[in-house]
C-alpha positions as CSV (number, residue, x, y, z in Angstrom):
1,X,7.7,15.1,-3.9
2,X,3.4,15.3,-3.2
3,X,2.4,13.2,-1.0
4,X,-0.2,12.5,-2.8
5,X,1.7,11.3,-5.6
6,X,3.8,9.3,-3.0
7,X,1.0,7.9,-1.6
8,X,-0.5,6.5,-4.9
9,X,2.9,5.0,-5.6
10,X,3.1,2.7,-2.4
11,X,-0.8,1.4,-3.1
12,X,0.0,0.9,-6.7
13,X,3.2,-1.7,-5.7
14,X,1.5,-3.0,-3.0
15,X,-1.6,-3.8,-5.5
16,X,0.7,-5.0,-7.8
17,X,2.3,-8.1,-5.4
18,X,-1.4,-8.6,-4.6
19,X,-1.8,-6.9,-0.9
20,X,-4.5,-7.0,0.5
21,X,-7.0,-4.5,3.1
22,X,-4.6,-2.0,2.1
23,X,-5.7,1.4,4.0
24,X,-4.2,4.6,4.3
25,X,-4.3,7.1,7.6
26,X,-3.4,10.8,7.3
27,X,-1.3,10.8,11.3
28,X,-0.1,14.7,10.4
29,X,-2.2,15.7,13.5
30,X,-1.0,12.5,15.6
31,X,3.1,13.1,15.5
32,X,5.1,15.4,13.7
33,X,7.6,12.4,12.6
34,X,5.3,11.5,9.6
35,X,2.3,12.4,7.4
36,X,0.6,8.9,6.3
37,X,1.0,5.0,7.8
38,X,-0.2,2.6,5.1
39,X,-1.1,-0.8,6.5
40,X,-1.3,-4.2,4.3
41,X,-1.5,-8.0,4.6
42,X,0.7,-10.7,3.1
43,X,-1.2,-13.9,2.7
44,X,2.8,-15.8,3.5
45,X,6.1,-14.8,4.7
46,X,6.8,-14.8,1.3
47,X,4.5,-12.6,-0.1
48,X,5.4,-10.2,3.4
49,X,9.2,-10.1,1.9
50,X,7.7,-9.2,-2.1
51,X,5.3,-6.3,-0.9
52,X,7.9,-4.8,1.1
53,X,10.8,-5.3,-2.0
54,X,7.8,-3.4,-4.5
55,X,7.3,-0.7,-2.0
56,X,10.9,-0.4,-1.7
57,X,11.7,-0.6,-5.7
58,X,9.0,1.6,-6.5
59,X,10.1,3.9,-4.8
60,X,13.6,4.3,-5.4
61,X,12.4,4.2,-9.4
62,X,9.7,7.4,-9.0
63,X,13.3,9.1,-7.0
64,X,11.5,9.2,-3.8
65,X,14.3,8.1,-0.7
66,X,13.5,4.8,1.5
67,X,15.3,5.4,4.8
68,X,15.1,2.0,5.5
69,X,13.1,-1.5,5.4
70,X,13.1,-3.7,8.4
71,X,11.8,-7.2,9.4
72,X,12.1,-9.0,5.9
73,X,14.1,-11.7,7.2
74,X,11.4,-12.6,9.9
75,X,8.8,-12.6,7.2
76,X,5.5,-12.2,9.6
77,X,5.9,-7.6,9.4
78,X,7.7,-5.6,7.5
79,X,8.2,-2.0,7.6
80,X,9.2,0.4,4.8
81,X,10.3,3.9,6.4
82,X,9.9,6.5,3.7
83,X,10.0,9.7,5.7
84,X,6.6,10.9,5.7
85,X,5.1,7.7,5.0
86,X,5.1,4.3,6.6
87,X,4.4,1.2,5.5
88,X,3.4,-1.7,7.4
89,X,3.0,-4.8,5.7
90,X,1.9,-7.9,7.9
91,X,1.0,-11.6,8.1
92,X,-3.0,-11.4,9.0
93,X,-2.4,-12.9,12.7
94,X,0.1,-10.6,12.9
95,X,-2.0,-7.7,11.7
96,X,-5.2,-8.5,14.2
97,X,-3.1,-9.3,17.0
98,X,-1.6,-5.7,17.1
99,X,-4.1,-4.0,15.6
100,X,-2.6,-0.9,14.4
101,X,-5.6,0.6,12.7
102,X,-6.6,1.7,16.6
103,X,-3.7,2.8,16.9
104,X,-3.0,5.0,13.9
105,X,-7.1,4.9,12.8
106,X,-9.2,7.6,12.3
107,X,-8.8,9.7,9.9
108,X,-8.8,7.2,6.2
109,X,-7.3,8.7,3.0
110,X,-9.4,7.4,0.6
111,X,-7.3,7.1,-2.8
112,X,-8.8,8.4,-6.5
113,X,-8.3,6.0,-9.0
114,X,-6.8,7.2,-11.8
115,X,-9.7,8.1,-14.7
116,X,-7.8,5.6,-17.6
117,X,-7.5,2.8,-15.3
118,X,-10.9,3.1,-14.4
119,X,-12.4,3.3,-17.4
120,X,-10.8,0.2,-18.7
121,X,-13.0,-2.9,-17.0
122,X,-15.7,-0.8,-18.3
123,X,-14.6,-0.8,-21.6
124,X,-13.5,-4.6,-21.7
125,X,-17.0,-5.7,-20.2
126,X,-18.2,-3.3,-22.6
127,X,-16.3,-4.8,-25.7
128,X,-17.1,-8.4,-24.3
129,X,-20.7,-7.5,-24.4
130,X,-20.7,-6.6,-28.0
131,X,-18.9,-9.6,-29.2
132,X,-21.8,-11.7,-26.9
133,X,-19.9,-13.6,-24.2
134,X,-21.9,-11.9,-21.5
């Protein structure tokens, strides 16, 4: 499967429980173990445990394997191993105290939006306009 495409999938679940400062790092030139680390925040322990299930769900329904998910029980990090991407998703104290984005850093994917889902705020503001609520 593209990376890309893999890629896109994990933001899109993580977006879709809510995570938050979601960021992606291209690590190819860093280890040979993995292409991208994707780091998020969970506001609760809770919402740690949810990101992690999307991630993992999402996955297995685009057919893309998850080798494993770890710390869900402990609810502060989770980690989602996908093979060439991994997936951090952390509690916000958690997330500054080990500061993985100097770790892994440097290099930021930065993700196109896809055109339709784009458009479509536009349009609604758009429409709103017309009928004169804004």
């Amino acid at each position: 499967m593209d990376i890309r495409k893999k890629q896109r999938a994990v933001v899109e679940a993580l977006e879709d429980v809510k995570g938050r400062d979601i960021v992606v790092y291209n690590v190819a030139h860093r280890t040979p173990m993995f292409e991208r680390v994707v780091i998020a925040t969970g506001d609760s322990t809770r919402q740690v445990a949810a990101l992690a299930a999307s991630v993992r769900d999402k996955m297995k329904a685009i057919g893309a394997r998850v080798l494993g998910v770890e710390g869900r029980r402990g609810g502060e990090w989770a980690l989602v191993d996908l093979g060439d991407i991994v997936v951090h998703v952390m509690h916000p104290a958690v997330r500054a105290h080990y500061n993985l984005e100097e770790l892994w850093g440097g290099k930021e994917v930065k993700l196109k939006r896809p055109v339709a889902a784009a458009r479509r705020p536009a349009r609604r503001a758009e429409a709103a306009r017309r009928r004169g609520r804004l």
